[in-house]
TILODREN-672214 format. One record per residue: residue in three letters; x, y, z of N, C-alpha, C in turn; residue number from 1. Coordinates in steps of 0.1 Angstrom, whole numbers. Layout:
<nuvexs>
NUVEX   type     n_u     n_v     n_w    ca_u    ca_v    ca_w     c_u     c_v     c_w   seq
NUVEX    ALA       X       Y       Z       X       Y       Z       X       Y       Z   NUM
...
</nuvexs>
This chain:
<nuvexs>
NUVEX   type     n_u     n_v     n_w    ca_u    ca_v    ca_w     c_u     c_v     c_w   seq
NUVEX    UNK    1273     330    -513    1262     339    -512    1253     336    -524     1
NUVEX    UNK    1240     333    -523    1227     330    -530    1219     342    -529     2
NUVEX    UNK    1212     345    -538    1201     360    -533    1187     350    -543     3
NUVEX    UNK    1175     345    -532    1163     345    -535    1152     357    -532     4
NUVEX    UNK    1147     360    -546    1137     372    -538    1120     363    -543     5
NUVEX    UNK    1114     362    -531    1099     358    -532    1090     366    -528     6
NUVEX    UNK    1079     361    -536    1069     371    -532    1059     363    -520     7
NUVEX    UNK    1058     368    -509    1048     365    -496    1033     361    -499     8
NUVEX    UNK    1028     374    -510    1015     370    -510    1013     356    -526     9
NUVEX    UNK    1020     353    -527    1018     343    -538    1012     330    -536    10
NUVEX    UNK    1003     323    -537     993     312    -533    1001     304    -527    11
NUVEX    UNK    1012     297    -525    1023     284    -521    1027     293    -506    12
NUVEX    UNK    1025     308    -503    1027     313    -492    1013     317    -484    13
NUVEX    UNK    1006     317    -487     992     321    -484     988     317    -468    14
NUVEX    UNK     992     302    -471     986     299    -450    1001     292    -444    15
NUVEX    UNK    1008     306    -444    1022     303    -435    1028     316    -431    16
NUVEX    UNK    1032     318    -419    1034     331    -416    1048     337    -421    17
NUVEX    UNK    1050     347    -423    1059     353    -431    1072     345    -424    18
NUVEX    UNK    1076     346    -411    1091     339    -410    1088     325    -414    19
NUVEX    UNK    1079     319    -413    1082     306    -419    1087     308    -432    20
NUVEX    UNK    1082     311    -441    1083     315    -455    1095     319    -452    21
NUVEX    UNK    1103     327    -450    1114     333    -451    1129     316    -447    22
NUVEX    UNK    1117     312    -435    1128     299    -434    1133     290    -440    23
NUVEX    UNK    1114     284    -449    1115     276    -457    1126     280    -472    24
NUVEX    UNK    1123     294    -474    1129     299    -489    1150     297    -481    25
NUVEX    UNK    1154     297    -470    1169     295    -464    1171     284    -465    26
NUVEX    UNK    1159     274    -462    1164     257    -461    1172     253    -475    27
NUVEX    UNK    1156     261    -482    1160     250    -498    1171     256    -505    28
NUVEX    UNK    1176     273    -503    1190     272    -506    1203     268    -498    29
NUVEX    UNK    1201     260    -488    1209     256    -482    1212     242    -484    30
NUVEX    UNK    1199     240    -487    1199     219    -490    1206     220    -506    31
NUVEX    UNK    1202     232    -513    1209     231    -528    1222     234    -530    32
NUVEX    UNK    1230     241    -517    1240     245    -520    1251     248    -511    33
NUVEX    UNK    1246     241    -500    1252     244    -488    1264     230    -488    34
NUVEX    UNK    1257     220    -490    1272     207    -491    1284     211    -497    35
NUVEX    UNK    1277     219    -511    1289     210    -523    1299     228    -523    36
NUVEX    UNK    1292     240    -514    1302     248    -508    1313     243    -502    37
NUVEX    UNK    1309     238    -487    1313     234    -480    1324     224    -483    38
NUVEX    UNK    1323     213    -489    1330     199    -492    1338     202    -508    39
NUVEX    UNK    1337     210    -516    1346     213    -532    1347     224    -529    40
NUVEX    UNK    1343     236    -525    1349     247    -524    1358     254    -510    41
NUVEX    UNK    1352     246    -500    1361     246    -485    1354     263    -481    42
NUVEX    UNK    1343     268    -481    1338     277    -478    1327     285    -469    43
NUVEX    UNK    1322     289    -466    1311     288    -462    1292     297    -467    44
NUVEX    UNK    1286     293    -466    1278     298    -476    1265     307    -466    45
NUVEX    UNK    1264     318    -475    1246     325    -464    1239     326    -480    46
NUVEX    UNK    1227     320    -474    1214     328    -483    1208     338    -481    47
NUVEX    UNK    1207     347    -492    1202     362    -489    1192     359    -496    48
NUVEX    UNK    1180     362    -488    1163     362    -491    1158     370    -484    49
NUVEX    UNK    1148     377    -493    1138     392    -496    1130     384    -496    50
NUVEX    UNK    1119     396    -497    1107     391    -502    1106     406    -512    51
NUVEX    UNK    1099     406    -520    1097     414    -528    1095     431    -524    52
NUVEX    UNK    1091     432    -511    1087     448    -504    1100     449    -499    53
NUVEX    UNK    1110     441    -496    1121     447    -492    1127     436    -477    54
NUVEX    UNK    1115     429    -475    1120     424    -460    1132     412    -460    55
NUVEX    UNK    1133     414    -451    1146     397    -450    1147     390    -442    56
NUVEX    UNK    1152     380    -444    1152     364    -438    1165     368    -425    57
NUVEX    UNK    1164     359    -419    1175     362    -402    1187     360    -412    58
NUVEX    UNK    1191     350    -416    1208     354    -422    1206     367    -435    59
NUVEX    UNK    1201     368    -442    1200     386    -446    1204     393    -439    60
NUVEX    UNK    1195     397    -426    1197     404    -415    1211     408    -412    61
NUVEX    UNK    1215     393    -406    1230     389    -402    1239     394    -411    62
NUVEX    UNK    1233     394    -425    1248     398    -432    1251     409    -435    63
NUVEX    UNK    1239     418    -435    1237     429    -437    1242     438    -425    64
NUVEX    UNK    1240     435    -415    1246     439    -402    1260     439    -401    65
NUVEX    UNK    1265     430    -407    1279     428    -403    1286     435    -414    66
NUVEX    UNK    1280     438    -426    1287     445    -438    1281     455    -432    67
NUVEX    UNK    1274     460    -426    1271     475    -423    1285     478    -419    68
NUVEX    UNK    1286     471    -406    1300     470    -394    1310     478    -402    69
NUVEX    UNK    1313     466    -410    1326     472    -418    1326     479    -426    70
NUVEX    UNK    1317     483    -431    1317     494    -444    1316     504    -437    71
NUVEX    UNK    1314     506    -422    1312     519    -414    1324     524    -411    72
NUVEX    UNK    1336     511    -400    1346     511    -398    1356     514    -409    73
NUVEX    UNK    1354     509    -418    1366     510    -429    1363     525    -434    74
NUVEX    UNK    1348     535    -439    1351     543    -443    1349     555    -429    75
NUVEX    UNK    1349     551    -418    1349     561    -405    1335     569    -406    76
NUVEX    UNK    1325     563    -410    1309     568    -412    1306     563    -397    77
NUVEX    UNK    1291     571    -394    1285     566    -383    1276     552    -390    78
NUVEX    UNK    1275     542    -382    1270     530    -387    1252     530    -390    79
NUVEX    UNK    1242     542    -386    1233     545    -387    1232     547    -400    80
NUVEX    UNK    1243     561    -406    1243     561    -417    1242     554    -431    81
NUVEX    UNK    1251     543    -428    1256     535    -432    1246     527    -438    82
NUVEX    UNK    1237     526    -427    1229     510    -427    1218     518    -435    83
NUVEX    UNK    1213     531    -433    1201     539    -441    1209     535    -455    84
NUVEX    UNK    1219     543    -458    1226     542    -473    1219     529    -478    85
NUVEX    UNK    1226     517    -467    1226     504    -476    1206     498    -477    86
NUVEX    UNK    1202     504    -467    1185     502    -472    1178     507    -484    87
NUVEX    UNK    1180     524    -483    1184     528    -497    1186     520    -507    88
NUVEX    UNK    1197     517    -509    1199     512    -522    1194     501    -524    89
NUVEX    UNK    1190     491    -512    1185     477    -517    1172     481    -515    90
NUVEX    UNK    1164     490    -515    1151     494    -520    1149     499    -532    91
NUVEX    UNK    1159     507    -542    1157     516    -553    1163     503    -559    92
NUVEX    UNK    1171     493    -553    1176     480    -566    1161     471    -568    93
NUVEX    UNK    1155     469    -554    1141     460    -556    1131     467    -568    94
NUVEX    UNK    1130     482    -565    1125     486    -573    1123     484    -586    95
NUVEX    UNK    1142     489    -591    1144     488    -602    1143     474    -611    96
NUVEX    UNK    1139     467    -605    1141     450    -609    1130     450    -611    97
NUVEX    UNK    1120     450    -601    1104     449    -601    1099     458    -616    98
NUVEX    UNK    1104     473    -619    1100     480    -632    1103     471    -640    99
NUVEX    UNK    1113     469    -639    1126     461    -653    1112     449    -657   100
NUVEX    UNK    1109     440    -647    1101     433    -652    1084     434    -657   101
NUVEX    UNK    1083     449    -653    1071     454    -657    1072     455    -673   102
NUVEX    UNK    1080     468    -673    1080     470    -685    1095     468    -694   103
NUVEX    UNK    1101     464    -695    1116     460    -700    1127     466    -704   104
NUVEX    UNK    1136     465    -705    1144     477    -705    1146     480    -719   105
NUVEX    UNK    1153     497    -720    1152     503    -727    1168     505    -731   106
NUVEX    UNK    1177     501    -724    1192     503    -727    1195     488    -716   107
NUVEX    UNK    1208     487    -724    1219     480    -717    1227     489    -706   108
NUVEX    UNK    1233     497    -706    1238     504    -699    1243     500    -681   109
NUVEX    UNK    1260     496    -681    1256     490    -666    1262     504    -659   110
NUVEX    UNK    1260     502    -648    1262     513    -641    1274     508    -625   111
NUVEX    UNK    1285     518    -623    1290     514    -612    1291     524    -602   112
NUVEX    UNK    1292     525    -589    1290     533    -581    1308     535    -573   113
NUVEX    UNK    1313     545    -570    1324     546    -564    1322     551    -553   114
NUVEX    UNK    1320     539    -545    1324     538    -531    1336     544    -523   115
NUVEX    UNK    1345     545    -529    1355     550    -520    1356     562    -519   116
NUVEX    UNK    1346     572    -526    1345     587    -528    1332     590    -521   117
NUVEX    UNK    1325     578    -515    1310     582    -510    1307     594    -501   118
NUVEX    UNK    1302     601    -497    1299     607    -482    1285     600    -480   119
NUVEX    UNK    1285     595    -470    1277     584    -466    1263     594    -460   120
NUVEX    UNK    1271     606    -454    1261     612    -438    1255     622    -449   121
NUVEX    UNK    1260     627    -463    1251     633    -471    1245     629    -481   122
NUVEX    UNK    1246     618    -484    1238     610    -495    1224     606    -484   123
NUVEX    UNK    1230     601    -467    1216     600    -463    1204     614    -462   124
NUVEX    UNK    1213     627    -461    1203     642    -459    1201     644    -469   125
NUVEX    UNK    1206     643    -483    1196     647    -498    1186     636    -497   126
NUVEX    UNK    1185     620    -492    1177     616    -494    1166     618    -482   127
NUVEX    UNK    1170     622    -474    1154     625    -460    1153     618    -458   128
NUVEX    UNK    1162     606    -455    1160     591    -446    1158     598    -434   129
NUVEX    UNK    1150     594    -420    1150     594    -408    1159     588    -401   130
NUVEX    UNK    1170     588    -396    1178     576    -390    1180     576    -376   131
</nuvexs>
């Protein structure tokens, strides 16, 4: 797994429609890194690409879907929930990346989240997701 985040409106994207752009940004991590997975690591590889507002490319989609699946299954959540949670947080991470390079950070500080204690169906009602 690769994660490219590009920005849409940036001149080299300007006269190409967004899934193109989402395609082209899948090829070239695929041509970079898709063999020497495959052939020295025996594996198989997805590129995960954004674009900076949050959107994603069809294998994003795909993976995101399927880790919805299981993260729903394994913790017995409704999969609606699940999938708001996980938009959630890959919107407040875009965010936080996008500040980070605005203005720079002020601490080291990493942060980890315990998943296995989550309530999925109330972290989505404090936040007023619509699902």
């Amino acid at each position: 797994m690769d994660i490219r985040i590009f920005d849409p409106m940036a001149a080299c994207y300007q006269r190409i429609p967004l899934e193109a752009a989402h395609q082209k940004n899948e090829r070239e991590k695929i041509r970079s890194y898709g063999d020497r997975i495959r052939n020295v690591d025996h594996g198989t590889f997805t590129p995960l690409v954004f674009t900076t507002s949050g959107g994603m490319a069809p294998k994003a989609k795909c993976f995101y879907s399927r880790l919805a699946d299981v993260m729903a299954e394994k913790k017995h959540q409704p999969r609606s929930h699940v999938v708001a949670w996980m938009r959630c947080r890959l919107s407040f991470s875009l965010l936080r990346s996008a500040l980070l390079c605005l203005r720079g950070t002020r601490y080291s500080a990493l942060t980890t989240i315990d998943l296995d204690g989550l309530n999925y169906q109330a972290t989505v009602v404090e936040s007023g997701i619509l699902v």
